[in-house]
N, C-alpha and C positions, 0 to 999 in steps of 0.2 A: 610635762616633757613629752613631746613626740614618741610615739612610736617605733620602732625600729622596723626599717622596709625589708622585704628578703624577695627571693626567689630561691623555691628549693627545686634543688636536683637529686640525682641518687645518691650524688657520695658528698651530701648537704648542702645545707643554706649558702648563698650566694648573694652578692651587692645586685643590685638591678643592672648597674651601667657594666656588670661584669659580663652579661650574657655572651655580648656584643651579638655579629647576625645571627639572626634566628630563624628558624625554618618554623612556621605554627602548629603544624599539622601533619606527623607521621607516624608509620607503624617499622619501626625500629626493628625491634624483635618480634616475632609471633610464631610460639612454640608451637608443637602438634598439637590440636584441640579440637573442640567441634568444629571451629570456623576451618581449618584447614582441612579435615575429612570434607568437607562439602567442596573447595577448592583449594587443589596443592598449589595452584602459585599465590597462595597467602603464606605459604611457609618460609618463614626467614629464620633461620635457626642457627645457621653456620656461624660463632664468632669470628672465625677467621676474615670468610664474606665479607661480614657484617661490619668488621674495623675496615678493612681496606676501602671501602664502600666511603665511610664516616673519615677516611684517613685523607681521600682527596676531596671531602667536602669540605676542611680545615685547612687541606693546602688551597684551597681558592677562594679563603678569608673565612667560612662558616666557622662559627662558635657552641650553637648551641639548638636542638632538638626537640621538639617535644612531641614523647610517644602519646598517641593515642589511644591503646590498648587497654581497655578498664577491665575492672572484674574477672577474672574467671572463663576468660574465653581468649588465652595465648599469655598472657605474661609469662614472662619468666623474669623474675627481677635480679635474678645472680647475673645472667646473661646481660641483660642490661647493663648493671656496674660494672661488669668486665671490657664490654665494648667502651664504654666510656673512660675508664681509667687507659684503655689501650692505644684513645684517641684523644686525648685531650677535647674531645667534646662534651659539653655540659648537657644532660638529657634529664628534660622532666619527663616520669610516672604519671601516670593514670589513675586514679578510680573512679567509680562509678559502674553506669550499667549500658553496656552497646547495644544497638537493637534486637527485635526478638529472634530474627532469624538465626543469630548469634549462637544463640545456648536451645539446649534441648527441652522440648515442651514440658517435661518433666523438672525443670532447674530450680532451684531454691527460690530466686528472684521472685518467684511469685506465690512464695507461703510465705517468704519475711512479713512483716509486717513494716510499716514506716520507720519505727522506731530501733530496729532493727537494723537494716540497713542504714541507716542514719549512725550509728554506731559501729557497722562494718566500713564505714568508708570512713567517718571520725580516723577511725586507729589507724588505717593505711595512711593520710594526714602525719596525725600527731606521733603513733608508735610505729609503724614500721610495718612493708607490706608482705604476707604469707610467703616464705619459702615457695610452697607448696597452690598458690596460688586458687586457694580455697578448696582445691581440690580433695580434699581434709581426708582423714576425718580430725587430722591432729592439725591444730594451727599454729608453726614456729616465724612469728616476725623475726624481720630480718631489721638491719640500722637503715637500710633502706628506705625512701618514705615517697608518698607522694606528693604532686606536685600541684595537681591538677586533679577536677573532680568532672567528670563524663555522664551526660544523658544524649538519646535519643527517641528522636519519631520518625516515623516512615511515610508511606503516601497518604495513610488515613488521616482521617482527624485524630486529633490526642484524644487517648482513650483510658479509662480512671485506672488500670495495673501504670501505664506511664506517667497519669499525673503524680502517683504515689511514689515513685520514680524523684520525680521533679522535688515533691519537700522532701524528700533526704536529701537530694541533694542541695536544694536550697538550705536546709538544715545545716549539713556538713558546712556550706560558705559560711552562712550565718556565723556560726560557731568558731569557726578556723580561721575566716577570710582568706581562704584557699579559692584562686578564681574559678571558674566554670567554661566550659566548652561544650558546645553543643554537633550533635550530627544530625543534619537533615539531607533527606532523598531529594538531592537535587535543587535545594531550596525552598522544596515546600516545610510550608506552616512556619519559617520563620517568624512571617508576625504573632502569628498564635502562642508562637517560643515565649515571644518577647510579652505580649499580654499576660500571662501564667506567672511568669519570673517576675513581671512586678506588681501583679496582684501579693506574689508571696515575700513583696519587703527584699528582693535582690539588686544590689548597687550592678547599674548595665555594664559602670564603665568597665568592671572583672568579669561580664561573659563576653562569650566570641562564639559566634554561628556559623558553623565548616560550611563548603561545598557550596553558596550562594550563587556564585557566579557560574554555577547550570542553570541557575533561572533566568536563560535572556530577554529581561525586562526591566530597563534603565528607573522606571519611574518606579518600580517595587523595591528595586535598590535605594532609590532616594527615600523612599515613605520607610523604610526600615532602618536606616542610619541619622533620622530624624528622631529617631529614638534615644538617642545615644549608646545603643550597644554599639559592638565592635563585628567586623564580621574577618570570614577568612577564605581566601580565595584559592583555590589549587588544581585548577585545569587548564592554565595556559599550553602544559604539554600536548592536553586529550585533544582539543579541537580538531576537528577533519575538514570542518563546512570552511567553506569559504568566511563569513564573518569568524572573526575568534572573539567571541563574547568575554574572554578575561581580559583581553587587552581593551574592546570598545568599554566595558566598564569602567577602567581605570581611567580611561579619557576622560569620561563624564565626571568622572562621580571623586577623583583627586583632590580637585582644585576646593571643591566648599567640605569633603570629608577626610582633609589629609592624618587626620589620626585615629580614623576608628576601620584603617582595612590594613589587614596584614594579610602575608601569603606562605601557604606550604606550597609538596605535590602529593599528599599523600598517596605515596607510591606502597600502598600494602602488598603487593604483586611481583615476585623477584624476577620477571619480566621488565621490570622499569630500570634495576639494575645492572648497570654495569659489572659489577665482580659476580654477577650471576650469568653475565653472557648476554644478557638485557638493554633496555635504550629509553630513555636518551639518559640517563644514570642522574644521583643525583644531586649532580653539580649542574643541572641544567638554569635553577634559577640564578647562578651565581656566575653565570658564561654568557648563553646562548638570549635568555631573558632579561639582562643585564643588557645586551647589547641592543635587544627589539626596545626598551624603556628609552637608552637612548634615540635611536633615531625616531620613535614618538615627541619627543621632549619633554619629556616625564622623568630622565633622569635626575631630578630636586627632589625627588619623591622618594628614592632609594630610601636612603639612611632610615625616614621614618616608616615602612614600611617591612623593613627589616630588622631594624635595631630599635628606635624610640618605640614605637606603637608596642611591641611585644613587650619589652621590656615593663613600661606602664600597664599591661595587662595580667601578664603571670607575675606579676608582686602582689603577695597578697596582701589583703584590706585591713587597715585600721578595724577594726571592728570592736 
């Protein structure tokens, strides 16, 4: 007998075809933490904001979210299930580990051991993620769970605290068939992603590699979706130059890879928001990007781009 396919969210399991559009790649909520002491406009805190934001992202057809926010560096997962229940938007959770700049040099992340964290992000999975947001020293799970499991690298090379990174989280897939998402600085070391993750026995078609489409380089985009990962695109807003590299990508690279590119904006920044006073807000891809795909002729692409491609991604894996 088959398996039974899901996508979890916060207030639970869900049919894949339920998602419907999906945004890949956001920072929903991000409570006061390190990452906001370093910069206040990563603070999105306000529920109220934060529905009305999410409230016309559903009146302009969007269905469903997925926060990017792992570990210990902004969650709040009550906040989460709040906005969601207040919007009828579907939002996957996080775990995992965001890059180092993230948490302080002092942070646990790098006394755990593999096993360890292999286990701390298990239970965010399967039991439900801390209240308290590891912030501890008491840890109360909430019915809450995640959805999704989180690594990053930066401009270096991958360096062994990151690979140790990589199998727990490959561990946690492994184990769960909870899919994977990655963050890289601007596109680098994607391949290096992808080498790593299947040296360590990880199915590409459950990861997805953020932020590529800063690396404008059409032929690095082909050698990396020849892989069968999946990547995710979310800079059509940033562009300033003259070229907009998310859109000359999606030219290319559509037609022979229509189901392994999906797109957010990850907009971590309540500058990008509108109920913040902010622009272009974010029903930008569901308007204003919508309308640029059209007169591309690229609008056949939508649906999978937004709906199929996600959907086949955050389902997690037979395993």
């Amino acid at each position: 007998m088959e398996a039974q396919t899901f996508v979890r969210t916060v207030l639970g399991d869900i049919a894949p075809q339920d998602m419907g559009l999906t945004y890949s790649h956001e920072h929903i909520v991000i409570e006061e933490s390190f990452p906001t002491l370093q910069n206040p406009l990563f603070l999105l805190n306000d529920t109220e904001r934060i529905s009305e934001e999410l409230s016309a992202f559903y009146a302009a057809g969007g269905r469903t979210m997925v926060d990017t926010m792992p570990a210990n560096c902004g969650r709040n997962i009550h906040k989460m299930a709040t906005v969601s229940r207040n919007t009828g938007v579907h939002i996957i959770a996080a775990t995992g580990i965001h890059l180092e700049m993230y948490y302080p040099p002092n942070h646990w992340r790098y006394t755990y051991t593999e096993n360890q964290l292999t286990q701390l992000f298990m239970e965010d999975v399967t039991l439900g993620i801390d209240a308290h947001d590891y912030n501890g020293p008491y840890v109360d799970r909430t019915l809450h769970k995640a959805g999704m499991v989180k690594l990053a690298t930066g401009d270096e090379n991958i360096t062994a605290h990151q690979e140790k990174i990589f199998h727990a989280v490959v561990n946690t897939h492994r184990e769960t068939g909870v899919p994977i998402l990655t963050h890289t600085n601007a596109g680098k070391h994607a391949m290096d992603q992808v080498k790593l993750f299947e040296k360590l026995g990880t199915d590409l078609r459950h990861v997805v590699i953020s932020h590529v489409d800063r690396y404008p380089d059409v032929g690095y985009h082909k050698a990396l979706l020849e892989t069968g990962v999946r990547v995710e695109y979310d800079s059509a807003f940033r562009w300033k130059e003259e070229t907009n590299w998310t859109y000359r990508l999606l030219e290319a690279l559509l037609e022979d890879f229509p189901d392994q590119i999906t797109m957010g904006m990850d907009a971590a920044k309540h500058s990008y928001w509108k109920s913040y006073g902010g622009a272009p807000g974010l029903d930008f891809l569901l308007t204003t990007f919508k309308r640029d795909l059209e007169s591309m002729g690229l609008s056949g692409y939508y649906e999978r781009i937004f709906i199929r491609n996600p959907a086949a991604l955050y389902t997690f894996s037979n395993h």
